[in-house]
C-alpha positions in Angstrom: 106.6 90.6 65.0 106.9 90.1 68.8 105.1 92.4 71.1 108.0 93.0 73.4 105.2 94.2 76.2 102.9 91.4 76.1 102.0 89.5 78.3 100.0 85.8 77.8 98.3 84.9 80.9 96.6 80.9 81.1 93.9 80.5 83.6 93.5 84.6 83.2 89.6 84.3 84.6 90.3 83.1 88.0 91.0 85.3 91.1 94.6 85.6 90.2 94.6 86.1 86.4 92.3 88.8 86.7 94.0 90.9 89.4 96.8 90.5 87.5 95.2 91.2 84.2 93.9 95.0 86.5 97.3 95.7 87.3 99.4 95.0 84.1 96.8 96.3 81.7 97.0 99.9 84.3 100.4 99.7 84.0 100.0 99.8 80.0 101.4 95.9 79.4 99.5 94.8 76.8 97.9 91.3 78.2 96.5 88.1 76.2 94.3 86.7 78.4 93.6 82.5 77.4 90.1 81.6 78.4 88.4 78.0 77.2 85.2 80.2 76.8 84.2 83.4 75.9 80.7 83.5 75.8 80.9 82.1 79.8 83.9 84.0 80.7 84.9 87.1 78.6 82.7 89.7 80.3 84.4 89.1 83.8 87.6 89.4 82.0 87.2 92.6 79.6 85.5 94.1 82.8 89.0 94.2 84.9 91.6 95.5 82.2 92.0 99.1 80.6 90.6 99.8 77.2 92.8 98.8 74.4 95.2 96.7 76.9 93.3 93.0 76.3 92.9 90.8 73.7 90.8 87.8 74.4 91.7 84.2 72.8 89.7 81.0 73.1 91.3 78.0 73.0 89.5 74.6 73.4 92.4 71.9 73.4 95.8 73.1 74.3 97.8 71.5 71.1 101.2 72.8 70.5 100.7 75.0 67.5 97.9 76.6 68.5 100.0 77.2 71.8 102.9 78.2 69.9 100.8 80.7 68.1 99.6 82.7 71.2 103.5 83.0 72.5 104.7 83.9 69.1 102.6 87.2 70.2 104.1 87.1 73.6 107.5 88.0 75.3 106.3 86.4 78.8 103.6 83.7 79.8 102.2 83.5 83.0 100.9 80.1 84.0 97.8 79.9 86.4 95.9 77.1 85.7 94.9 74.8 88.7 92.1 72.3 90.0 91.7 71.9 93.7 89.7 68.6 93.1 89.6 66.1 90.2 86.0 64.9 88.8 88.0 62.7 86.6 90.9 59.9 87.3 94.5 61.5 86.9 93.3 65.0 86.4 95.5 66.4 88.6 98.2 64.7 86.6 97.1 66.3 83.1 96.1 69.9 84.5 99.2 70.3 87.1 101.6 68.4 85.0 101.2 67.6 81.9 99.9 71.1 80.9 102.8 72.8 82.5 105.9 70.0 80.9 103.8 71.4 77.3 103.6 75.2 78.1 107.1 75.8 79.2 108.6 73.9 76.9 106.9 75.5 73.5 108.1 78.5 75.9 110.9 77.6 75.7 111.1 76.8 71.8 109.6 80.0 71.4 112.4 82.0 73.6 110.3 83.9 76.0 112.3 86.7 78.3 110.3 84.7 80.9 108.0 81.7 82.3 106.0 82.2 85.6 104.6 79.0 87.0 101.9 79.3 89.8 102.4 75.9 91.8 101.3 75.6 95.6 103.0 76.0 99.1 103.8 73.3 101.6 103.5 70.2 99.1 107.0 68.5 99.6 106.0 66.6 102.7 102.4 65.6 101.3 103.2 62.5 99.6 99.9 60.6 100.1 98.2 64.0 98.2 97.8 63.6 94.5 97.1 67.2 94.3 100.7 67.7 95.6 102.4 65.2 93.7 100.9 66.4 90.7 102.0 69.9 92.0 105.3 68.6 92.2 105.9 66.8 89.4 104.6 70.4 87.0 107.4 72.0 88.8 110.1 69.5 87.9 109.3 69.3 84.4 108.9 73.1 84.0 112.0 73.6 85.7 113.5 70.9 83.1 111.9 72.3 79.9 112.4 76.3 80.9 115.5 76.5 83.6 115.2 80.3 84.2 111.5 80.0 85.1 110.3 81.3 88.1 107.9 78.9 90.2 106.0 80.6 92.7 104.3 78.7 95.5 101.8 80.6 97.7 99.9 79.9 100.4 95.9 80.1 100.4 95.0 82.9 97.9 91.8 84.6 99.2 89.9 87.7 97.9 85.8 88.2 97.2 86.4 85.9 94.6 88.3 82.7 96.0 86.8 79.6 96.7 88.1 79.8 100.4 87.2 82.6 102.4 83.6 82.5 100.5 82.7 79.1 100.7 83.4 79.2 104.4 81.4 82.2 104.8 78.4 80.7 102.8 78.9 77.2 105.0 78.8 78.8 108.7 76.0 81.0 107.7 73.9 77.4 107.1 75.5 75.1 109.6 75.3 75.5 113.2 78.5 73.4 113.8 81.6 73.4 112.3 84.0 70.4 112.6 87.9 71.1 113.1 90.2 68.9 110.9 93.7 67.6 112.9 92.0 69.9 115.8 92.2 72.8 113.8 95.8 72.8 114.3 97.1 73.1 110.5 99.0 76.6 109.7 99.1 78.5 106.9 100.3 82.0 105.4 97.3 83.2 103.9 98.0 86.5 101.0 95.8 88.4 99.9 95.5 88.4 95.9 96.3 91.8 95.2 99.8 91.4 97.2 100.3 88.2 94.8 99.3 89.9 91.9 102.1 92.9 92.8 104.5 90.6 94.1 104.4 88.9 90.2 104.2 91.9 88.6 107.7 92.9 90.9 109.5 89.5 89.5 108.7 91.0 85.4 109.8 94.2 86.3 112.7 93.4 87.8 113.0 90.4 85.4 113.5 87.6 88.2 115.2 84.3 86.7 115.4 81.2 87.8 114.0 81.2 91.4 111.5 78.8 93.6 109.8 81.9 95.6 107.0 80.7 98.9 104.6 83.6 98.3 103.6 84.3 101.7 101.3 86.9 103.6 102.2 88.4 106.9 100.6 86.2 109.2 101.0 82.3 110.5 97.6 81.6 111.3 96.0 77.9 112.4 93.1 76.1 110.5 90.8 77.2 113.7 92.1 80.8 114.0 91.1 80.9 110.3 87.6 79.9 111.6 87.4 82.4 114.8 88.3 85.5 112.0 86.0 84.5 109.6 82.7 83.9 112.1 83.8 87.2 113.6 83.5 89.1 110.6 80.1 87.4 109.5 79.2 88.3 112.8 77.8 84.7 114.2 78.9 82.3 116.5 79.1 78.7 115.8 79.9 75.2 117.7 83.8 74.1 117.2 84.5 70.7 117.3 87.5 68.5 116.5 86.9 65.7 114.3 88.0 62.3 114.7 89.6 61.6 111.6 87.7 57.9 110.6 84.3 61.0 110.7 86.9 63.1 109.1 86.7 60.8 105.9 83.1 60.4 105.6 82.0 64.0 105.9 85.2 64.7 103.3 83.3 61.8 101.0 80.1 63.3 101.6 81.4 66.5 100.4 82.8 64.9 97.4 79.2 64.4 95.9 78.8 68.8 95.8 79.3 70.2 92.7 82.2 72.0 94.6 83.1 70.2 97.3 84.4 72.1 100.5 86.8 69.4 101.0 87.8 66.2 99.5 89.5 63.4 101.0 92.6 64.6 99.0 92.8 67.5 100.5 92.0 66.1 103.5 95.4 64.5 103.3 96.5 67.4 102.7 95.4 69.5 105.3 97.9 67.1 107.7 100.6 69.3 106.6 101.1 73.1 107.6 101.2 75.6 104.9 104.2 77.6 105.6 107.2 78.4 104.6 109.8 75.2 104.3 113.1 77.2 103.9 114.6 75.5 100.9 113.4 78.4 99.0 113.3 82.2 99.3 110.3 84.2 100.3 108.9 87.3 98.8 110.1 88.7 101.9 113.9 87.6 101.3 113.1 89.2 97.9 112.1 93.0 99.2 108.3 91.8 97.8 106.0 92.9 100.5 102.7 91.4 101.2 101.2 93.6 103.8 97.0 92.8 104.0 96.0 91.2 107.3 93.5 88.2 107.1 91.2 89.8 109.3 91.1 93.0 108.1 90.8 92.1 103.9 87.8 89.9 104.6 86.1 92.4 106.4 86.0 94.1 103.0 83.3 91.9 101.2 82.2 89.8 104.8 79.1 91.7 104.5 77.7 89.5 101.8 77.1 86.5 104.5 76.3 89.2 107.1 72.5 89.2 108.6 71.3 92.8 107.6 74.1 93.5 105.1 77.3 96.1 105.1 75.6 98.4 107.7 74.2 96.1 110.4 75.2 96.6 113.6 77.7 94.2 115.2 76.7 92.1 117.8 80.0 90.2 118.4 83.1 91.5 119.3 84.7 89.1 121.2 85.4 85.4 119.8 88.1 83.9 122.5 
């Protein structure tokens, strides 16, 4: 029989799935967290939920049945999984579409109360992005296969544990300059995890139908502003410089031979295109779902990691205009 209070979560070990997995399994949901391995990944997850609230399932291929036997347990699935750069040719296409097209429509088959899709903000206009086309292209067939999902599309997700905030940290620590893509002009919305992770558990409480929500923080904030906040809170300055965009495209390709690049030349495309809110959709905002945590102030929090001396050294840099 149907657990009427579970909840299946895909792509439950990354920042996202498991702030989510802290505030469902404290609010007594029981949570089935999907994880392709165990032995590499199940210690992170059991550490973040409430005892007896979690049950771990490995899944190495994502065929229907054995899909359709994890939401035969499950009243709502939550989709998270993503790529921000593709190793292999058309990844994007199997990870951000073809994966969600399967998932929402077994959901679908199955009757689930509801379907959460996490997709990305500021894609429409990117149409030289395969990341974004891929993006786009989940979201139309989920919206196909399960028409009272909810898609969400946030801005950059940062936290201790995103691949944003830190790998920036880590990279002005090292490098004495930092280039500036586009000038350093590109905008985004940056929220914090935790204000995603209450802002989704808001749309199952209030079981939300059927909506395209921008998951936005409080802030507009440019590319270089981005920069200026996060050198402040390591404490070091640093040369700015924009980049011509012909050097643009070899130091993305250089950065493509990392094992995780900073940037690609996908997403140099990409970051052409501000990351805010494009009005054809409500906001959390328009929804009453705050998202309160300021940039500055969140990464303050776990700065001190990159910081010369530690959490308690002394700052020597107040002032970055």
């Amino acid at each position: 029989m149907k657990n009427q209070d579970s909840i299946l979560i895909f792509g439950s070990s990354g920042q996202i799935g498991k702030s989510l997995i802290r505030k469902f399994t404290k609010n007594n949901y029981k949570v089935i967290a999907v994880t392709r391995s165990i032995h590499r990944k199940g210690y992170q997850i059991k550490t973040q939920s409430n005892y007896g609230y979690l049950e771990l399932e490995e899944i190495d291929s994502f065929s229907k049945e054995k899909i359709l036997n994890l939401m035969r347990k499950s009243s709502i699935c939550i989709n998270l999984i993503g790529i921000l750069y593709e190793k292999k040719e058309n990844y994007f296409n199997l990870i951000h579409s073809e994966l969600p097209s399967l998932l929402s429509k077994v959901a679908f088959e199955s009757s689930l109360k509801q379907f959460i899709h996490l997709s990305a903000l500021g894609i429409e206009s990117a149409s030289d992005s395969n990341y974004a086309q891929s993006k786009l292209s989940g979201e139309k067939k989920v919206r196909q296969n399960f028409p009272d999902a909810v898609i969400l599309k946030p801005s950059i997700v940062y936290s201790v544990d995103d691949n944003f905030t830190t790998n920036f940290m880590s990279l002005l620590s090292m490098l004495p300059v930092m280039p500036l893509y586009y000038g350093g002009k590109t905008k985004f919305t940056p929220i914090h995890v935790s204000d995603l992770a209450n802002i989704i558990f808001e749309i199952i409480q209030k079981k939300i139908i059927g909506e395209t929500i921008e998951c936005i923080g409080p802030e507009v904030i440019s590319f270089k502003e981005l920069i200026l906040k996060i050198l402040k809170s390591i404490n070091k300055r640093r040369l700015l410089f924009p980049l011509p965009l012909p050097l643009a495209k070899i130091n993305a390709k250089l950065f493509e031979f990392m094992p995780k690049p900073l940037i690609t030349l996908d997403q140099l495309k990409l970051l052409k295109y501000d990351n805010v809110v494009s009005k054809k959709y409500k906001t959390n905002f328009d929804l009453e779902m705050k998202a309160n945590k300021k940039f500055e102030e969140e990464i303050s929090r776990y700065s001190f990691n990159w910081t010369s001396g530690g959490q308690f050294s002394k700052k020597k840099i107040d002032n970055f205009n």
